[in-house]
Structure formats: C-alpha cells, structure tokens
N, C-alpha and C positions, 0 to 999 in steps of 0.2 A: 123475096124481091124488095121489101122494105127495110131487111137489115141494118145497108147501110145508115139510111134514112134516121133509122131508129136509135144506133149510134150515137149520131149525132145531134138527137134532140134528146135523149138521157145526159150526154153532155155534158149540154145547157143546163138542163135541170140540174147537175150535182154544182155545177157551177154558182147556177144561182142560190142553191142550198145553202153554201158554203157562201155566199156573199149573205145573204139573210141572217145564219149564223152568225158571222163575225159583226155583222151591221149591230146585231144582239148585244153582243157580250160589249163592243163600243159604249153603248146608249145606256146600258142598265147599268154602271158605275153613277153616272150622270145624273139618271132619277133619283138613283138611293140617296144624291147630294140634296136634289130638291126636295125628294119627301121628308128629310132630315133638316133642311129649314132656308137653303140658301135657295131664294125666290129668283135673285135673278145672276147674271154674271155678267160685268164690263167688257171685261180682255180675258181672254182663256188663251195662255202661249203654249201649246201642243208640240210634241218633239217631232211633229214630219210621222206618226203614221199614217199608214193610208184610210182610209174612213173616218175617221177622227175629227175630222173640223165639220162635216155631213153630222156627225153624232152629236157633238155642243150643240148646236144648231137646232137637233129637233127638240133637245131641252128646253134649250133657251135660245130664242128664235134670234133674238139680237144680239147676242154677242158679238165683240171685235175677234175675230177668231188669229190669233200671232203665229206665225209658225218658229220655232224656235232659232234664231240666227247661227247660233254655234252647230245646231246639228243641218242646217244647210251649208255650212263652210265644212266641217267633220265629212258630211256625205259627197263635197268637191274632190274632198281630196281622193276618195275612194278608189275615180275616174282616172288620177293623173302621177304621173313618174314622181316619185318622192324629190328627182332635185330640182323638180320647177316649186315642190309646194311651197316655199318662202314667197315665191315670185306670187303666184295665186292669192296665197293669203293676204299679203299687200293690197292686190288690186278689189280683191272680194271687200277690203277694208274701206277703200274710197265709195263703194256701192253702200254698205249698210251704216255709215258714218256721214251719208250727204245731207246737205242742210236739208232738202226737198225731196217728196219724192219724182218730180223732174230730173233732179240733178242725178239721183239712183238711176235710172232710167238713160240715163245718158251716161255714166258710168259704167255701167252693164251691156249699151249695146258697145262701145269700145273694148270691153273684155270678152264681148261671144265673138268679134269681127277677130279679135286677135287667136281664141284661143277653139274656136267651132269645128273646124277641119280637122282637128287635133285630138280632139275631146271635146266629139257629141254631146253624150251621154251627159256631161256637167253641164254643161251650155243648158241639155234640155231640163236636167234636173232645176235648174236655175227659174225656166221660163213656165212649167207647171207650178211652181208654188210661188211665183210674183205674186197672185191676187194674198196670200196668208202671209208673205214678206213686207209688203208696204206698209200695212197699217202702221204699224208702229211711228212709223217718221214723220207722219204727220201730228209727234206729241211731241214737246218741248225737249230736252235735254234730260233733266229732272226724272220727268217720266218716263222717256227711253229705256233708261236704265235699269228701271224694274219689270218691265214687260219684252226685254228683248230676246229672252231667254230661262229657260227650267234650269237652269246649273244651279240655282240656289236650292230651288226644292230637290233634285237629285242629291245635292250634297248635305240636304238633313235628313233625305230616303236613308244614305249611306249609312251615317251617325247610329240611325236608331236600327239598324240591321247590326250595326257593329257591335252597339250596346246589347242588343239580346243575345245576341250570339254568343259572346262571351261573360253570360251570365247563364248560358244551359237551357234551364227550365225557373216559372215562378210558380207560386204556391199557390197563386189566383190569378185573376184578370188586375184588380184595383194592384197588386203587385209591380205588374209589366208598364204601367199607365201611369205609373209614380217613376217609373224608371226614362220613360218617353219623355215625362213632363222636364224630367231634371235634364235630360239630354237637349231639349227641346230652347232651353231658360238658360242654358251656362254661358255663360261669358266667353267668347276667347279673343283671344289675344288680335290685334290688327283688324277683327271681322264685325263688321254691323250684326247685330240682335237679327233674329227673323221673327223675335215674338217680341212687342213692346213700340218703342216709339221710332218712326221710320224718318231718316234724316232727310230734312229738304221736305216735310210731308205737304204746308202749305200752297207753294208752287205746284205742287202734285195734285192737290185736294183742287187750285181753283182752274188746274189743265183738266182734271176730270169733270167737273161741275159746267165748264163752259161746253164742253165735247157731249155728255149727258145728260146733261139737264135734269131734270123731273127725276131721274134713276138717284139722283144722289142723296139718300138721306140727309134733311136739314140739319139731323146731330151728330153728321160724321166728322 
C-alpha cells in the first residue's frame, strides 16, 4: 500500500544525494584555494554553472559573484534560429554595454517584450541570472573589462593543455611546472601579459579600493 509513497520519497532522497554531491565536489575546489593561502576573493566571474555562485559563497561569504557575459550571450543563442543571432547579439549588446545598470534593465525589458513569445527559454535564461549579471556595471569601464568574463583564463586553460599534450610525458612534476611557467610568461603578439603588469591598473586599484575598502591590501 505504501509503494507508491515510497517511490516517491527515495526519489527525493537520490535527488537530494546527487544535489549534496555536486554541492561537494562545487565547494572543495574553493577551500583547497583557501587553505592554500587566498583568504578572501572580490569578484569570482563563474561560467553560468548551476551551484557555483551558492559554492563561492560558502567560501567566501562576500564575494561579487559575476556570472560570465559571453557564456550568457553563447547560452542565448542556444534558444534561437541562427539567422536572427546577429539581430540578438546586437541587442544583448546594448544590455551588458549600458552605462547603468537601470539603463540594462531597460534595455532588457525592450528585448524580452520583443523576443518572449518567441523564445522563452532565453528570455528566462536571461531573467534567473540578472542578480550574477549586474554586478559588474556598476564598475568603471577599466574594470569592466577584467571581470566581465573567463575567456582569458579559458584561453590560458587552452595554452597549457596544448602545451602538455604535445609534449607526451615529463620526467617529474618541477618538469611540467617549468613548461606552465614559460607558457604562462610568453609574450605574444597583439595580446596583454596575464602574468605581470595589468594596463590601466590604477583606475582599477582606486574602483576596487572605493567598492572594498578595508579588503584591499595597503600594498597592492
């Protein structure tokens, strides 16, 4: 007589297992950063998984948690006919380019009145991750720029995946770690350094200093 009953509350339980799990495997990245020395974190910009900004969070309580702009535009397109995505792209353009984030907000609601009936699904993808979309706009220009998006750290993930891989195997760790370091350091052509001196840093240093205060090291 309970069968069904009981069905349906194993369920839950494998459900919430598997939510517990992944909550896991989210957070203990995070602590290995803490108990390895980095005490707190400003902006953490997340590519839009799900649990992931819950997860910063229990790290480091205050974090500006970003959710990444390009893979919210990348995830629009998912929803919509490839020959409107120019048209989209554009309009998503005037929303994460607004001086304010009023003016996003009223760019946004113009783009879900035009395109909702159409494509839901982007509209709502849109509307669940506004609170991890805004922060950002409320930083100068400057700093925009380095927090609006992972594309840089994906594209020196790439680098050192390409680097190992076409070298095989090393003969130690300090091996592999001299091979990061140089991929890490090279110069190339057209591209800003990701390691050394960050252009525009002071504009940057006195947008974070006014926004954090007390967090900013005196000798950064």
């Amino acid at each position: 007589m309970l069968g069904n009953g009981h069905v349906r509350f194993g369920g839950r339980v494998r459900e919430t297992d598997r939510a517990q799990a992944r909550h896991r495997a989210l957070t203990r990245p995070n602590s290995e950063l803490k108990n390895r020395g980095l005490a707190d974190a400003l902006i953490v910009c997340c590519d839009g998984l799900k649990g992931l900004p819950d997860a910063i969070r229990v790290t480091w309580p205050e974090a500006t948690v970003q959710t990444c702009v390009v893979h919210l535009v990348r995830n629009s397109l998912r929803y919509a006919s490839k020959k409107y995505w120019g048209t989209i792209t554009r309009q998503l353009r005037t929303i994460y380019e607004a001086p304010t984030v009023q003016a996003a907000e009223e760019r946004f609601k113009e783009f879900s009145e035009e395109w909702r009936d159409t494509y839901p699904a982007m509209i709502s993808s849109w509307e669940n991750s506004w609170e991890e979309f805004v922060p950002f706009l409320e930083f100068p220009l400057e700093l925009r720029k380095i927090v609006y998006t992972t594309n840089s750290i994906e594209s020196l993930n790439a680098r050192f995946r390409r680097a190992v891989r076409h070298r095989g195997h090393f003969p130690n760790e300090q091996a592999a770690m001299k091979v990061l370091y140089l991929v890490a350091t090279t110069r190339r052509k057209n591209r800003q350094d990701l390691i050394g001196k960050t252009a525009g840093w002071k504009p940057i240093l006195n947008a974070l200093t006014i926004r954090y205060a007390d967090r900013i090291p005196t000798n950064s």
